[in-house]
Residue, then its C-alpha position, 0 to 999 in steps of 0.5 A: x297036220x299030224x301033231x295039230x289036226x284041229x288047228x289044221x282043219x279051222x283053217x281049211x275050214x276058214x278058207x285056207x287053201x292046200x297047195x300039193x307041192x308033190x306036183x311040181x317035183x320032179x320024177x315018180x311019185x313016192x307014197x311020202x309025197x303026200x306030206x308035201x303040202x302047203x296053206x295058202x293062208x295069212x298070217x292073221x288067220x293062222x293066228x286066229x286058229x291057234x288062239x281059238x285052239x288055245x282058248x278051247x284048253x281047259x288046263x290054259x288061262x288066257x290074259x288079253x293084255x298081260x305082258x311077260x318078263x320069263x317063262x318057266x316050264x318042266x318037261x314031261x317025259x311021257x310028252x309025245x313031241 
């Protein structure tokens, strides 16, 4: 939710469903409980939303059928992950 809100809500927008897993733990409830949260959603529709966040990218070119033998990559230290 945090890291990707835009993904999040196309699939809630979609159809996918939020699941309040806070409920069925035991004791009170803690201010963190919130987090506690899963999409009802196939896999199909996960996939669909990233693609479409994917292709919504500037700084991203997207090939439909190329395939890969490696990945490169250099580290950016002002990255927030």
């Amino acid at each position: 939710m945090r890291r990707f809100p835009d993904v999040y809500q196309s699939l809630l927008d979609a159809g996918a469903m939020e699941y309040d897993c806070a409920r069925i733990v035991p004791g009170d409830r803690l201010p963190e409980d919130r987090e506690l949260v899963a999409l009802a959603v196939r896999r199909p529709l996960i996939e669909w939303a990233l693609r479409q966040a994917v292709l919504g990218e500037r700084n991203v070119e997207v090939f439909a059928s190329a395939s890969g033998h490696g990945a490169a990559w250099t580290a950016r230290r002002d990255s927030a992950y």
